[in-house]
DOLOGU-819745 format. One record per residue (C-alpha): x, y, z; residue in one letter. Coordinates in steps of 0.2 Angstrom, whole numbers, padded with zeros to 4 digits, always signed. Each point is the difference from the previous one (the first is absolute). Example, Ala and Ser with C-alpha at 12.3 -4.5 7.8 and 13.67 -1.06 7.14 Angstrom:
+0062-0022+0039A
+0006+0017-0003S
This chain:
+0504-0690+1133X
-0003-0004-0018X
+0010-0012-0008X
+0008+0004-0018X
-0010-0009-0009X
-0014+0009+0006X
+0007+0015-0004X
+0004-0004-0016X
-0018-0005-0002X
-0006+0016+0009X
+0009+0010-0013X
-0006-0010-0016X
-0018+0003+0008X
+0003+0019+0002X
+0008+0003-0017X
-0017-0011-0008X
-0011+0011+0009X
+0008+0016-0007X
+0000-0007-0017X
-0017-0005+0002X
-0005+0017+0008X
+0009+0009-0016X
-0008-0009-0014X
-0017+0005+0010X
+0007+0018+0001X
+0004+0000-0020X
-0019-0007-0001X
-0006+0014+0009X
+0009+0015-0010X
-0007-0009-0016X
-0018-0001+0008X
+0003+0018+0005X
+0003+0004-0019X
-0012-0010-0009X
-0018+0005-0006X
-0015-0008+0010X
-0007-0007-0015X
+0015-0010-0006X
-0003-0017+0000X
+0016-0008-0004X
+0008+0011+0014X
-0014-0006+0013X
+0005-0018-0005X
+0019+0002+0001X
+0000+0011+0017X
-0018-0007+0007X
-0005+0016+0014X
-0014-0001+0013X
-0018+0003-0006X
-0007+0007+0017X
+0014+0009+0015X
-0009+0003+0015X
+0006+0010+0015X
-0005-0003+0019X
-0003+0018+0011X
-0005+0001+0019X
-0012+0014-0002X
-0008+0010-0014X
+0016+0016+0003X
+0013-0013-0004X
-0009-0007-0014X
-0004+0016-0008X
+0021+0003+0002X
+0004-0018-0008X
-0011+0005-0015X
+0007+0017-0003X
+0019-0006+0002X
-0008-0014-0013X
-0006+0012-0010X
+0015+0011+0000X
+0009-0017-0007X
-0011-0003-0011X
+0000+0015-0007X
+0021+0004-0001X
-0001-0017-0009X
+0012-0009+0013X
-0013-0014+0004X
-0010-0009-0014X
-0016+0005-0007X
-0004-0017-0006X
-0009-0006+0017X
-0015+0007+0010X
+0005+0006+0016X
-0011+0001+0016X
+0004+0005+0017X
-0013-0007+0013X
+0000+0004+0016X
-0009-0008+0017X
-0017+0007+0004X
+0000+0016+0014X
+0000-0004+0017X
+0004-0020-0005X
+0016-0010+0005X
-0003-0013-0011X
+0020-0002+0000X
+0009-0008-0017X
-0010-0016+0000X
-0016+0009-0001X
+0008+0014-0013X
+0002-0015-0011X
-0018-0008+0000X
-0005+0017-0002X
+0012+0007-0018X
-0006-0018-0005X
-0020+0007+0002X
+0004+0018-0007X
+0007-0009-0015X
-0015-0012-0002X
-0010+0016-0001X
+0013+0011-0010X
+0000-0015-0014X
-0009-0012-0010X
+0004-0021+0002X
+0006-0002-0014X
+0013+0014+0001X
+0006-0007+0016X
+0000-0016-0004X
+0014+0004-0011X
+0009+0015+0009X
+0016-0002+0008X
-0001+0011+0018X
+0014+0009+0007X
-0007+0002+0021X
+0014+0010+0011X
-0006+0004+0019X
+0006+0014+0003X
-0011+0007+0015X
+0007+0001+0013X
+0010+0017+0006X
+0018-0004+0001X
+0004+0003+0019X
+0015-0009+0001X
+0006+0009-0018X
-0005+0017+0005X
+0008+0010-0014X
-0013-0008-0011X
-0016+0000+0013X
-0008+0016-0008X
+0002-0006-0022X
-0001-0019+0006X
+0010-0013-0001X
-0004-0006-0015X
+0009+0018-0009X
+0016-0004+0012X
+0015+0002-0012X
+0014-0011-0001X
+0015+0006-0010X
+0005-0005-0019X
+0014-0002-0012X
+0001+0014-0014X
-0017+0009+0007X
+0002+0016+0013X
-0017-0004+0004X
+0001-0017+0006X
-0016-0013+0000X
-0014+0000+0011X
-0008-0017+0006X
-0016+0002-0010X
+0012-0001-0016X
+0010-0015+0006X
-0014-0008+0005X
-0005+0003-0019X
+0017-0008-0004X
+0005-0014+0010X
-0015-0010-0004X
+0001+0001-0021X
+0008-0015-0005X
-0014-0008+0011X
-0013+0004-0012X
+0009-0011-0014X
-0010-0016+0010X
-0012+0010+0012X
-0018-0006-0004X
-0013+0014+0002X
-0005+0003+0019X
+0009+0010+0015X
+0018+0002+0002X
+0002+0009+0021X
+0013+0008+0006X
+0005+0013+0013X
+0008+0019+0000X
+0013-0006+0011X
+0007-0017-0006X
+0010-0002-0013X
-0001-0020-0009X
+0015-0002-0013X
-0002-0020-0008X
+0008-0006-0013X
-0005-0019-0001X
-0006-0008-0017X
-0017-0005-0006X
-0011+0011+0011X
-0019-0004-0002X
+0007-0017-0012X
-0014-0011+0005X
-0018+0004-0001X
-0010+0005+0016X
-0015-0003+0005X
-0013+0013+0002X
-0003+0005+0019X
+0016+0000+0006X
+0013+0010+0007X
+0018-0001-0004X
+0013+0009+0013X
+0018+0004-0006X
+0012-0009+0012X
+0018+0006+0003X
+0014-0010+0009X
+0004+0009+0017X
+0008-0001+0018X
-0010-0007+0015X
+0002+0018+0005X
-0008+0010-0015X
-0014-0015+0003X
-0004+0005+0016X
-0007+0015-0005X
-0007-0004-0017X
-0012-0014-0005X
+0009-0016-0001X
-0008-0014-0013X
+0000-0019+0006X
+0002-0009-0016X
-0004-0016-0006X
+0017-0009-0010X
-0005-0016+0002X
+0016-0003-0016X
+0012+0016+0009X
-0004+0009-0018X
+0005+0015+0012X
+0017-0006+0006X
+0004-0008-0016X
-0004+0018-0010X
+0011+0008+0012X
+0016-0007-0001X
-0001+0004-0021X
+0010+0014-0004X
-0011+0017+0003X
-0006+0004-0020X
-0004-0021-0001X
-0011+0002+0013X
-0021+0001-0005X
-0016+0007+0012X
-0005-0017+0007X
-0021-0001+0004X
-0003-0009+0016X
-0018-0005+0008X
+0002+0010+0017X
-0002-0010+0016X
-0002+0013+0014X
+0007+0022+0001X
+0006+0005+0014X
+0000+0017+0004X
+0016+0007+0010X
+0004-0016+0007X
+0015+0002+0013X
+0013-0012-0001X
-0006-0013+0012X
-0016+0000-0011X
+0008-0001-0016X
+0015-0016+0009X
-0019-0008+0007X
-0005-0003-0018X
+0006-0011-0008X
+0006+0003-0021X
+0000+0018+0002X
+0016+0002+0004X
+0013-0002-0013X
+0018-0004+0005X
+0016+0004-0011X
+0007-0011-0009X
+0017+0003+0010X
+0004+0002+0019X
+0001+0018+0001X
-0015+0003-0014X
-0014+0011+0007X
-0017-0007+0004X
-0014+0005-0013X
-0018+0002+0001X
-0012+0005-0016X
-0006+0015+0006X
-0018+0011-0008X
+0001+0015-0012X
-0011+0004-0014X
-0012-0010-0005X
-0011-0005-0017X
-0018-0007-0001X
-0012-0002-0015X
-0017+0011-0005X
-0011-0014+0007X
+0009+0003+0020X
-0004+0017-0005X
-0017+0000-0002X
-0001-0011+0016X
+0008+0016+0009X
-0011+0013-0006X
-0016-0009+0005X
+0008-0003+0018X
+0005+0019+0001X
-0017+0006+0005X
-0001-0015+0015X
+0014+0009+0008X
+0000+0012+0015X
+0007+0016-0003X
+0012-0002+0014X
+0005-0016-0005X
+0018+0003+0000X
+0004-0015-0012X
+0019-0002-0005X
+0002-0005-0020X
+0014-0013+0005X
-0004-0009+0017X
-0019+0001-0001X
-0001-0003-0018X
+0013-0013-0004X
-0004-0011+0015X
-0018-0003-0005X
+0003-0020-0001X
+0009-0002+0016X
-0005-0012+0009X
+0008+0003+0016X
-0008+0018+0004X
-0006+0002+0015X
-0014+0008-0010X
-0005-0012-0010X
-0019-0002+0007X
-0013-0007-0010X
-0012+0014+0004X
+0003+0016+0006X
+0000+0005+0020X
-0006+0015+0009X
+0014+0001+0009X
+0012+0002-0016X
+0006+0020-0004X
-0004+0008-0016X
+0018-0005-0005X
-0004-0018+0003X
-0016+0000-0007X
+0005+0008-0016X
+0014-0013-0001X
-0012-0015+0002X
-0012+0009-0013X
+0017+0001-0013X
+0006-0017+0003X
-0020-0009-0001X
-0003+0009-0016X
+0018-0008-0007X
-0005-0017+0007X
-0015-0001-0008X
+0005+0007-0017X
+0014-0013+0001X
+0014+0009+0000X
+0016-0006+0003X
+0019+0009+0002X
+0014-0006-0010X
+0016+0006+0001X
+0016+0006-0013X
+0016-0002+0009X
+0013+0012-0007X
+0016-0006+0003X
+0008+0014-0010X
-0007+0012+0009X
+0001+0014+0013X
-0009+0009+0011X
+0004+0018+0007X
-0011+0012+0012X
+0001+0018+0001X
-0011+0002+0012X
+0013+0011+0014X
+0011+0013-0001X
+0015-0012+0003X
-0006-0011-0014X
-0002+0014-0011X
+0017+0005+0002X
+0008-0017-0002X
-0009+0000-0014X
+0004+0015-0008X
+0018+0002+0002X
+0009-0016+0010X
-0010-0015-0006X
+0014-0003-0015X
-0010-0014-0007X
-0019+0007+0003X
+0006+0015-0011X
+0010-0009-0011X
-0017-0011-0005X
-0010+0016-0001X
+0010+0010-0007X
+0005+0013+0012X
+0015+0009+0001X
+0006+0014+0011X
+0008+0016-0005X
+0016-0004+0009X
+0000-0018+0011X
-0014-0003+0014X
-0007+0020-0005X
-0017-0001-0009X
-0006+0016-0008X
-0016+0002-0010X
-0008+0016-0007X
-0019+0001-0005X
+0001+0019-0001X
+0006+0008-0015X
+0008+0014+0010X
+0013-0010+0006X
+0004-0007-0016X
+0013+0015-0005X
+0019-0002-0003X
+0004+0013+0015X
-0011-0012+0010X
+0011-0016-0007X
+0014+0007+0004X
-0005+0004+0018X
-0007-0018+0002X
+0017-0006-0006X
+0010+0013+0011X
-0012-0004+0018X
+0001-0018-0002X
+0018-0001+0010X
-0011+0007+0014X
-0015-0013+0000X
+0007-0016+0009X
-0005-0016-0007X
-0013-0007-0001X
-0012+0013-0003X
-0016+0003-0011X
-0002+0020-0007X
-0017+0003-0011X
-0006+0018-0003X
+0014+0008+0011X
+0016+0011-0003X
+0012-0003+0012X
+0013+0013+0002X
+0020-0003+0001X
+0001+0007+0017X
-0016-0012+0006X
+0005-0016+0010X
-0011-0015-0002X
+0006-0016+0010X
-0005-0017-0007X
-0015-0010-0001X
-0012+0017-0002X
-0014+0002-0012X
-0003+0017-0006X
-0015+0006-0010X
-0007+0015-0007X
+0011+0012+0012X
+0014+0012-0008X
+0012+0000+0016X
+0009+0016+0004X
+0019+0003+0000X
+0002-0006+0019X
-0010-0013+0000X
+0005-0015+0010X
-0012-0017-0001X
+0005-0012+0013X
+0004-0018-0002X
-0015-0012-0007X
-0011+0015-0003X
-0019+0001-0011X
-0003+0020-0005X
-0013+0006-0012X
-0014+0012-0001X
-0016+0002-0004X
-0011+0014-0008X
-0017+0002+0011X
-0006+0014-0008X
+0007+0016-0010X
+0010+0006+0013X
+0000-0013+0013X
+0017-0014+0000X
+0002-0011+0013X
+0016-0012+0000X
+0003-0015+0008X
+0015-0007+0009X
+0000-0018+0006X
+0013-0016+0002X
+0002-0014-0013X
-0001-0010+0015X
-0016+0010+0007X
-0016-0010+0007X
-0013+0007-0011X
-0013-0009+0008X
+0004-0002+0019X
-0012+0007+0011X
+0001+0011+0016X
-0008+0008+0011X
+0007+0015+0003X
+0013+0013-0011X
+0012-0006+0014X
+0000-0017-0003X
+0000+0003-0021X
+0014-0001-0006X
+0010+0005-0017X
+0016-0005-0006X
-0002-0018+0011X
+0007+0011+0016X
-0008+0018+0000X
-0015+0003+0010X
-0013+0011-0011X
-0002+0014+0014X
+0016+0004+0001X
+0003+0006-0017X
-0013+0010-0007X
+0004+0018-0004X
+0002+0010+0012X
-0010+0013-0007X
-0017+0002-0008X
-0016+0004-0002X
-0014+0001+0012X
-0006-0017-0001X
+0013-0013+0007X
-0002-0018-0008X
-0006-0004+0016X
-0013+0007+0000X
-0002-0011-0017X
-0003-0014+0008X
-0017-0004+0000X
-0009-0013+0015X
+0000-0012-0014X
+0018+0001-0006X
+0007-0003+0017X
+0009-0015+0005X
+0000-0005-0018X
+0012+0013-0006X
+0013-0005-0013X
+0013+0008-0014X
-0012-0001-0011X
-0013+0009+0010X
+0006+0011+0012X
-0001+0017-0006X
+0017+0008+0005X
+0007+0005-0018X
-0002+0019-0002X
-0007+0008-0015X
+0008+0015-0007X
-0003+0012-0016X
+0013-0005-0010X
+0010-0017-0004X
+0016+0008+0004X
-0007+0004+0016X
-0006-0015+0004X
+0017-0007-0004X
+0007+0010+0013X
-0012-0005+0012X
+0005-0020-0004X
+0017+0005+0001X
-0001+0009+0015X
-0012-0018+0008X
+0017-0008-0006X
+0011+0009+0009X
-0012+0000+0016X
+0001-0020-0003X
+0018-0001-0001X
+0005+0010+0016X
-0012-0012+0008X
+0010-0014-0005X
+0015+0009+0003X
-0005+0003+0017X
-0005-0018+0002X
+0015-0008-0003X
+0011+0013+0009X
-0014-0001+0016X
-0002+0018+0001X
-0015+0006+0005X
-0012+0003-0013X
-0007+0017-0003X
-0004-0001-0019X
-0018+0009+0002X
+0010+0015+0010X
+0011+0005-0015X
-0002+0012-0012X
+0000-0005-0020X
+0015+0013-0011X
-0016+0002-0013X
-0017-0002+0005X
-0012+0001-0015X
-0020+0005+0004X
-0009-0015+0008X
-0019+0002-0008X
-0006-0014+0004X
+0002-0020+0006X
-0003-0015-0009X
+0003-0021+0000X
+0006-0010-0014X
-0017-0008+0000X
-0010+0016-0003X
+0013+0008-0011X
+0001-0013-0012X
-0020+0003-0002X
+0004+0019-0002X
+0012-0002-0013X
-0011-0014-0011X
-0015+0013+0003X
+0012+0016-0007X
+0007-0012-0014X
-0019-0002-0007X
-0004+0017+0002X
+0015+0006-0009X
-0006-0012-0015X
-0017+0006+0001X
+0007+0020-0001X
């Protein structure tokens, strides 16, 4: 239990960080509005001289810079910085940590010294393909939409990323500022970047968190030999100033026992019911001069070296590594060697990792469904510091499509929304008066007919493969996207449903059996499997989810009562053309590969 004056404290924090985030937002519109070449504007709202993007392939990058483009163009992102989107090299899984050595290389070719030498770099990993977001897995996570205050069209994370970061650049020395697609960092302490640093170093961003957020996040052992940390923490929140520390060990993922083992990480409350703190990673800073020692290191890497930008970058000075070997061995993996090659290259350029503990600060992820909808419609004072607001409370609507932006359309969201149980996210979808959605559901890019029903905790959207071919996907909140099984029996969806027993009854010749190649076998997933059919049209492909629904729920239904189940032998009231099959893996590719061509035409 908090105590009240924590509470209190929590509350000034949250309000700072609003205010904070709103002067940035009022930055940001006049950026948006100035000419390039203005140099008083470029001193009063400083912007970022080079954004680069992070893509997992050359089809996603080729997506990120047409959406960037698209931006660019409708003058809703600032023309003022050079954008790039870099993405890992085909048939490589050089993973975050490699992505980075590598942007540093391709910008060390793109530009001249003395140009970098004086840029400030805006570097968002957004590679990855959002398994455990899937509404967002085909555009990326980077383009998922969170809604706003006054804007029908809400804010993608590229834009807030653009944002959050702007009073930042007041201090910020040229270098790299990284960050990821699906963290969000709010901070508010003074004097960011007060005191000089020295060239070769990195500088990680530390925010105040439970021992349970730090078991699953890189957790900073700090050395205070004056408690500057405890003392800064019990000043009111806006009196509070980004503290720089020398940095004595990171842990990666420590579990608790780890983290009650050493000592001085663990930072107890003040009070007897106070909650535990650790200083956990986030985004991190370092200079041109650490970047040129990454872009020579790039080409030592293997491409399958799988480095990770946080625990195999920040941990380059620990000591206690059970990889800390003076030479490398045979008998070390490409990972391993790759993280020996990193951390010898750092040594002997004399790096060092300091670290600016935030105290006025908090971190958010957005990485699952069940975060994203906190997020979006429950979290009051997430969307309170990034200025979120629902439609009506706990029911997040956004509209990127112009054709939804009618006043008959209004009036229907307005009319429907006594049928959409809270909390619920809408984007891209009408939802008729007579449709029933239960709570805690996602629903993009699908127009749901006049009976509709979408059970409890539900994620529905659609994608475009082709001219005529829609698939649409229906999975839990609460969904595995990542387990694996064996077989369509032992897979299952919505937590409790195995796979095989509710795929259409009806279809095509080729059965998503018969999908499943030697190689897919016994590493089947939600993400892989290909049991989602295709059909000609979205609506019929929003008959076919709805239909998977309702197979699902008699399950259930069946389940709980302890009938017998005999989903697979009943017969579906409308029962749309079944063209084809596809997983969420391959479909996402589809619709990224149509999304291109539709550019190119």
């Amino acid at each position: 239990m908090e105590s009240f004056i924590e509470r209190t404290r929590g509350g000034a924090l949250s309000n700072l960080l609003r205010d904070t985030h709103a002067q940035n937002l009022a930055a940001y519109r006049r950026i948006l509005t100035s000419s390039p070449v203005t140099a008083t504007a470029t001193q009063l709202d400083p912007f970022w001289d080079v954004v680069v993007v992070t893509a997992g392939d050359a089809q996603q990058r080729l997506v990120y810079e047409q959406r960037i483009n698209q931006e660019l163009d409708g003058g809703r992102i600032p023309s003022q910085a050079k954008y790039h989107v870099v993405d890992d090299p085909p048939g490589s899984k050089i993973g975050s940590g490699g992505s980075t050595l590598l942007v540093m290389k391709v910008l060390k070719d793109l530009y001249p010294p003395e140009f970098l030498n004086k840029a400030r770099v805006l570097l968002i990993h957004a590679g990855g393909y959002s398994t455990r977001l899937p509404h967002v897995s085909a555009r990326g996570k980077v383009f998922t939409i969170l809604p706003q205050a006054n804007s029908r069209q809400g804010i993608h994370v590229m834009e807030l990323k653009l944002v959050l970061y702007l009073h930042l650049l007041r201090s910020m020395p040229p270098g790299v500022f990284l960050t990821s697609a699906d963290g969000i960092e709010l901070f508010a302490s003074k004097d960011p970047f007060s005191s000089e640093l020295k060239p070769f170093t990195i500088t990680a961003l530390a925010h105040p968190s439970s021992t349970q957020i730090g078991s699953t996040h890189g957790v900073y052992l700090l050395k205070d030999p004056n408690e500057r940390v405890i003392k800064d923490k019990t000043l009111p929140a806006h009196e509070q100033s980004a503290l720089l520390l020398e940095c004595e060990r990171f842990l990666h993922k420590p579990s608790l026992d780890v983290m009650k083992a050493t000592q001085n990480v663990i930072y107890h409350g003040s009070s007897s019911d106070a909650q535990d703190i650790v200083y956990t990673d986030s985004c991190y800073y370092f200079d041109p001069q650490t970047a040129g020692v990454m872009a020579n290191t790039y080409a030592m890497l293997s491409s399958d070296c799988d480095l990770e930008a946080w625990a195999d970058i920040l941990s380059f000075q620990d000591q206690y590594s059970s990889d800390c070997q003076d030479t490398l061995s045979t008998t070390m993996d490409s990972h391993q060697k790759s993280q020996r090659i990193v951390r010898q290259a750092f040594l002997d350029a004399g790096m060092s990792l300091k670290v600016m503990v935030l105290n006025a600060s908090k971190f958010y992820h957005l990485g699952t469904m069940e975060e994203f909808i906190a997020g979006t419609c429950t979290d009051e004072e997430f969307m309170s510091e990034l200025h979120i607001r629902n439609s009506n409370p706990g029911i997040a609507r956004v509209y990127t499509e112009q054709q939804d932006s009618s006043q008959d359309g209004q009036q229907q969201e307005q009319k429907s929304e006594s049928h959409i149980q809270a909390p619920g996210y809408i984007e891209n979808s009408l939802i008729p008066f007579s449709a029933r959605i239960q709570s805690h559901s996602i629903i993009v890019d699908s127009d749901l007919p006049v009976d509709a029903m979408i059970p409890l905790g539900s994620c529905l959207f659609t994608l475009q493969l082709r001219e005529h071919e829609f698939v649409t996907f229906t999975f839990s909140v609460k969904d595995d996207m990542k387990k694996v099984a064996t077989t369509l029996q032992d897979l299952n969806i919505f937590e409790l449903v195995p796979v095989s027993e509710v795929l259409s009854p009806s279809g095509p010749d080729i059965s998503p059996l018969s999908l499943l190649t030697t190689s897919s076998k016994g590493m089947l997933s939600l993400w892989t499997a290909p049991v989602f059919e295709i059909a000609r049209s979205r609506t019929a492909s929003i008959q076919l989810a709805l239909n998977r629904l309702h197979r699902i729920q008699h399950y259930l239904y069946q389940a709980e009562s302890g009938a017998k189940n005999t989903v697979k032998n009943r017969t579906d009231p409308v029962q749309p053309e079944v063209v084809d099959w596809t997983s969420l893996k391959d479909a996402a590719r589809r619709a990224r590969g149509y999304c291109i061509h539709e550019e190119v035409e």
